[in-house]
N, C-alpha and C positions, 0 to 999 in steps of 0.2 A: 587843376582844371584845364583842360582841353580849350584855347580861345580860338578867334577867326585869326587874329594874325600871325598863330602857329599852323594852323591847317594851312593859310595860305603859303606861308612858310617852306612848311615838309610838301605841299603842294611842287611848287617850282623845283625843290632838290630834286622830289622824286622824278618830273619830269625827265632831268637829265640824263638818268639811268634804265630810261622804259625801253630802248633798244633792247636790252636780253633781259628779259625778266622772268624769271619763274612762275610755274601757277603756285599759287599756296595753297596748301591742304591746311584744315585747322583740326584736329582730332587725329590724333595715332592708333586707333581702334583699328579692328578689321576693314572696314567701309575706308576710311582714310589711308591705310597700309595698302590695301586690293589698286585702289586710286594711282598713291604712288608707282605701285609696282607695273600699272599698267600706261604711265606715261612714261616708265622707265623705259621700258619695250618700246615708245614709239620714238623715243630718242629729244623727250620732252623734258626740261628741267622742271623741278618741282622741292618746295621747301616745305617740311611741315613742323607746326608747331603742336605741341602739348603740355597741357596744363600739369599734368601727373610726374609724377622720378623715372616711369618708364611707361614704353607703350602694352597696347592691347586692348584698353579703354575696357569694358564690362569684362575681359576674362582675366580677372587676377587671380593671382595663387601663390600658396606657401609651400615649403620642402620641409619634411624633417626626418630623418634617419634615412636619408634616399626615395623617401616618400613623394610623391606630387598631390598638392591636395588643390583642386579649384577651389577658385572663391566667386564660383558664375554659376550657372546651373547646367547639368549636364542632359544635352538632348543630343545626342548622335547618330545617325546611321550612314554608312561609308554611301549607300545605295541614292541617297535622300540630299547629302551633302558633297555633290560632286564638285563645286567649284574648290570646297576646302581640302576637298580630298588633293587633286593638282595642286595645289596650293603648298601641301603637307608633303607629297612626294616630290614635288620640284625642289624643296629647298632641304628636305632631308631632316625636316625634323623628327625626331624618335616621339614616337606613342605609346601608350599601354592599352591592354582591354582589363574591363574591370570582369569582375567575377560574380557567377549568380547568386542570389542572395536569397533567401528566408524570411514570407513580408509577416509583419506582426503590425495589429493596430494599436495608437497608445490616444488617452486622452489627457490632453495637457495639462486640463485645472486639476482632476481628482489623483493622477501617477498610476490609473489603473492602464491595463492592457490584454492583449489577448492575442495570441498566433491567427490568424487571416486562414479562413475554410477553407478547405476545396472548390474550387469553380464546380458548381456540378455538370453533369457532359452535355446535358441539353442546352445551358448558358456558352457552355464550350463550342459547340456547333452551332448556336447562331449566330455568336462573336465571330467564327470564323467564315459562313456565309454572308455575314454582313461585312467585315470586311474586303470580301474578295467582291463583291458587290461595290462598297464602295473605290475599291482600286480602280475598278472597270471604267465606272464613271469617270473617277480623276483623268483619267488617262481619255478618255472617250469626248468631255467636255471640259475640262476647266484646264489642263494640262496647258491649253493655248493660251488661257488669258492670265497663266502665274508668270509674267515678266516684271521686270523693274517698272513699279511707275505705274503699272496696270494701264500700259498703252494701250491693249487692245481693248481697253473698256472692262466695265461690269455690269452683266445683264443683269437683269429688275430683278431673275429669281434668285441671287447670290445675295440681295441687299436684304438680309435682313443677320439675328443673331446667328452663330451657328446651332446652338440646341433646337432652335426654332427650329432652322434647316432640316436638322436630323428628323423631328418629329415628323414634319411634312412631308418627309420621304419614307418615313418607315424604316427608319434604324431605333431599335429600341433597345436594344445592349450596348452602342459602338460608344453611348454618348457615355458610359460608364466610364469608358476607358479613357475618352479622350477629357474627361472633367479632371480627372486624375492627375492626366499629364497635362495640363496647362494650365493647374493650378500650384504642382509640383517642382515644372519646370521652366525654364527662364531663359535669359540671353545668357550664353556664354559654351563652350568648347572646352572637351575635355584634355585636348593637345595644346602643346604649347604655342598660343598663338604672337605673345613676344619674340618669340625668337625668330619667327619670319620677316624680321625688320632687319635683320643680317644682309639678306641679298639685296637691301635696298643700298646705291649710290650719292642717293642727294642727302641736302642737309635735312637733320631730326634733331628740333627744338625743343627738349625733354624740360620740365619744371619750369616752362615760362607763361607766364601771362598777358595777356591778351590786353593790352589798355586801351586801343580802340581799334576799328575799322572801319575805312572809308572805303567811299566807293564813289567818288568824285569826278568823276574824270575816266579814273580808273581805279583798281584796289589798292588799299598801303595798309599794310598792318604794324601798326604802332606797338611793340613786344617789350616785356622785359624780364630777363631773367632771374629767376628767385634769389634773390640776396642783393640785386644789383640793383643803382639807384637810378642810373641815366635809359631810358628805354633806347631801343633800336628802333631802326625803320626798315622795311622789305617791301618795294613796290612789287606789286603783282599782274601779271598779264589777265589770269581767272583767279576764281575763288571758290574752293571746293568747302561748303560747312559739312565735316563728314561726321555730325554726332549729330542724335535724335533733335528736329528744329522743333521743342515746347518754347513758346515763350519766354519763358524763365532763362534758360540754357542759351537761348541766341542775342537776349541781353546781358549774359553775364557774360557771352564775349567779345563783349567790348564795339556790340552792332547797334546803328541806328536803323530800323525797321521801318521800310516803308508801308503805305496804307495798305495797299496787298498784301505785305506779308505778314502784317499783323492781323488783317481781317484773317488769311488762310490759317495760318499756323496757331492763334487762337485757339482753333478747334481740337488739337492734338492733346492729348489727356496721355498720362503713366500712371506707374503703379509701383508702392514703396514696396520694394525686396531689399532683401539680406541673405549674404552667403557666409557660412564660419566655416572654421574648420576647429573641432574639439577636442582636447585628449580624453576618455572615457575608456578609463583603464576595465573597469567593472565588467563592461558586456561586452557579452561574448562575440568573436569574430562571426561573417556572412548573414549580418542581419540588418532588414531593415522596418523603419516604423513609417507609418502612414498615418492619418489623422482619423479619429472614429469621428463620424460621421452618420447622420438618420439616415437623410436622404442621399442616396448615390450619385444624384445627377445633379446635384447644388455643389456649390463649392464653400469649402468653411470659411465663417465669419473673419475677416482680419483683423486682428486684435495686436497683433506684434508675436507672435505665436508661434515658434517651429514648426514648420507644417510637413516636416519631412525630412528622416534625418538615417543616414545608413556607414557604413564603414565601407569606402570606395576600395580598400585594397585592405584582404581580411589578411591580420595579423598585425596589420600597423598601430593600432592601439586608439586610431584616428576616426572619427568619424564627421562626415560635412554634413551641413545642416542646412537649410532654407526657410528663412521666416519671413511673413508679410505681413503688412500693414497698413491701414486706413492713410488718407491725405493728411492727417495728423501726427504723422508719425514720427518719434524723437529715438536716436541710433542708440542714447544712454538707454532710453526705456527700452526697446530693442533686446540690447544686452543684456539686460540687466534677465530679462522675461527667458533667456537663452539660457542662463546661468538657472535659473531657479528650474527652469522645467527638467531641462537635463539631469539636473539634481536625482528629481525623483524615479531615473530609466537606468542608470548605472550601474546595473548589475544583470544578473543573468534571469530572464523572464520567467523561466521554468521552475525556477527555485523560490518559493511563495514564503518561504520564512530569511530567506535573505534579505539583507538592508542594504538599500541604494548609497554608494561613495558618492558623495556631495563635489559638485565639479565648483570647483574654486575659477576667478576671474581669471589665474595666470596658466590654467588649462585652455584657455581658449586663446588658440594660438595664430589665428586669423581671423576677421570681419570685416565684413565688405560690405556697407551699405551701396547698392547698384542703384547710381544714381540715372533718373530716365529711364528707368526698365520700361519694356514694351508701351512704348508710344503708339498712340491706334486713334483713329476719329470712329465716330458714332457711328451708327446705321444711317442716318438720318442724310449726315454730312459726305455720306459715300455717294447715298441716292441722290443728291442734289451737283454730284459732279464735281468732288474735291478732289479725286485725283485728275482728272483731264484741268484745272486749274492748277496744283500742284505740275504738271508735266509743262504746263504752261508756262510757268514763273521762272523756271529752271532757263539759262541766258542771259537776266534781265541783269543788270549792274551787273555782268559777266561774274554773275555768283550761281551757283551750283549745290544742288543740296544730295548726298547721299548719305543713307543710315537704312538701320533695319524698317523706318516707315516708308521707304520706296516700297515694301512689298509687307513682310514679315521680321517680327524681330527676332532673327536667331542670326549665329555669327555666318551661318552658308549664304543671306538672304544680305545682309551687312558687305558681304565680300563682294557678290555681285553686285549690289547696287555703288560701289565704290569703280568695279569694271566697267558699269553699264555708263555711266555718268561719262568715262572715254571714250569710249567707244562710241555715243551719241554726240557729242556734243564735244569734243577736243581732240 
């Protein structure tokens, strides 16, 4: 237990070393990496700490037979993701593209499935007028107000859901598409985003734990390294929390939360994902499965469920998978629902008298419960002005919040807001 006459204690030591002190960064994710690398460039010391064996924070991944399989979800476009794009050619990290694939729909309880129609050309051409429509707009009006932090505000007609949105406007295909993918896809980069922790100089606190944080004064983060019994100390000049701020997440590192940022960050809500990666020797390479579904425009029930699962690199034998789950969600039961449903898809779909190969626990050769996926406040809490409070808060005990909820959770919106937080404010 943490007392008063060890705070005041590490109090007075740490005073005597606040002459040169570092900012700390606490999360080695994108957002906290983007941070570092941009006080590196201003000739700012900075130490980060992480709780994990190495960084990246949401985009893990496994290798096997020279294979890279994520264990994040994959949303890319070189055009869309400019900051990681710099990011990826400044430091030279190597990429793949994946290959197009063959969608088939599968239903998870019964193991039935079916090859995915044709779009027919009429669905085809309004998909393609409505999205060129809604580029227009992007670009025409919101283009200005997607910065970190939504400093430039958000007008009354953005506050509501997005399907809403679409309706109101008269998109009535776009929302098919986009139900799809943002039920399918998630936080994380299909490149390697650990290995951009190479061109960083300062220290990286891999496997350590957080036992407290003040902010007394000034920051100290009380550390200790996994197997070790005596914690360290690191006075801090700022304090960068660069992982999604839930409640949960900003208490489990080791922060006593003032009345602010408990009222604020209160309101931030997530969603249980999981990313595997599976061997499924049985089917066939360039395929992938989607979840069947009545209604197009709903998103399916979360049960713990694979909602989507394809072979990212045909011939690897490998297929990633993505499953979700209610606020109840347990990573055994998870697993376990991964293993059985897989079970019944392991073979070639075309082939009605073949028998599905039973994927055994030690075919699954990654799983990643993504803990804090997509952190988001309400409609409600947006109209009432939580990010001009959120943009507010950001200084106060020279603490600093960056993650994908400054704007968006995907790892381009993560990077910048780990930039922006220097650039604004240090």
């Amino acid at each position: 237990m943490i007392t008063k006459h060890l705070l005041f204690g590490i109090t007075v030591v740490a005073s005597l070393a606040l002459a040169a002190t570092p900012v700390c960064i606490i999360g080695a994710g994108p957002a906290g990496l983007a941070a570092a690398q941009s006080l590196q460039n201003k000739g700012r010391d900075y130490v980060v700490f992480e709780k994990d064996p190495s960084v990246g924070g949401k985009s893990k991944a496994v290798y096997r037979d020279g294979y890279f399989h994520p264990l994040g979800a994959v949303l890319f476009e070189e055009d869309t993701y400019v900051e990681t794009m710099k990011w990826i050619k400044q430091t030279g990290v190597p990429y793949n593209a994946t290959g197009s694939t063959e969608d088939w729909y599968f239903d998870w309880k019964t193991g039935a499935s079916g090859q995915t129609p044709p779009t027919p050309k009429d669905v085809q051409t309004a998909l393609v007028l409505e999205y060129r429509r809604y580029a227009e707009f992007w670009n025409a009006h919101f283009k200005s107000l997607n910065v970190a932090g939504y400093k430039n505000g958000i007008p009354a007609e953005y506050q509501m859901p997005g399907a809403e949105w679409l309706v109101q406007n008269g998109y009535q295909v776009l929302g098919i598409i986009m139900n799809q993918a943002f039920v399918t896809y998630g936080y994380g980069d299909y490149r390697e985003v650990p290995a951009l922790s190479k061109t960083l100089k300062g220290q990286v606190h891999l496997d350590t734990h957080i036992v407290l944080l003040t902010r007394v004064g000034f920051p100290i983060v009380i550390h200790r390294k996994k197997g070790a019994w005596i914690p360290s100390i690191q006075v801090c000049s700022d304090l960068i929390l660069a992982f999604p701020p839930s409640i949960q997440a900003l208490q489990s590192a080791g922060l006593f939360l003032s009345a602010e940022e408990e009222a604020l960050f209160s309101a931030v809500t997530v969603v249980k994902y999981y990313a595997s990666a599976v061997v499924m020797g049985g089917l066939p390479p360039g395929l992938s499965f989607l979840p069947l579904t009545k209604d197009l425009f709903s998103p399916v029930i979360p049960e713990g469920q694979p909602i989507f699962f394809t072979e990212l690199h045909p011939g690897s034998g490998v297929s990633n998978v993505w499953s979700w789950d209610d606020a109840t969600s347990n990573p055994t039961d998870v697993r376990r629902l991964l293993r059985e449903t897989l079970s019944k898809f392991n073979k070639d779909p075309t082939n009605a008298t073949q028998k599905s190969i039973p994927v055994k626990d030690s075919d699954i050769i990654g799983f990643h419960d993504v803990v804090d996926y997509f952190p988001h406040v309400g409609v409600d809490e947006i109209a009432n002005g939580w990010y001009a409070r959120f943009n507010a808060l950001n200084g106060k005990s020279d603490t600093y919040y960056a993650s994908g909820l400054n704007t968006f959770e995907t790892v381009e919106f993560a990077i910048r807001a780990g930039k922006d937080v220097v650039e604004t404010y240090l």
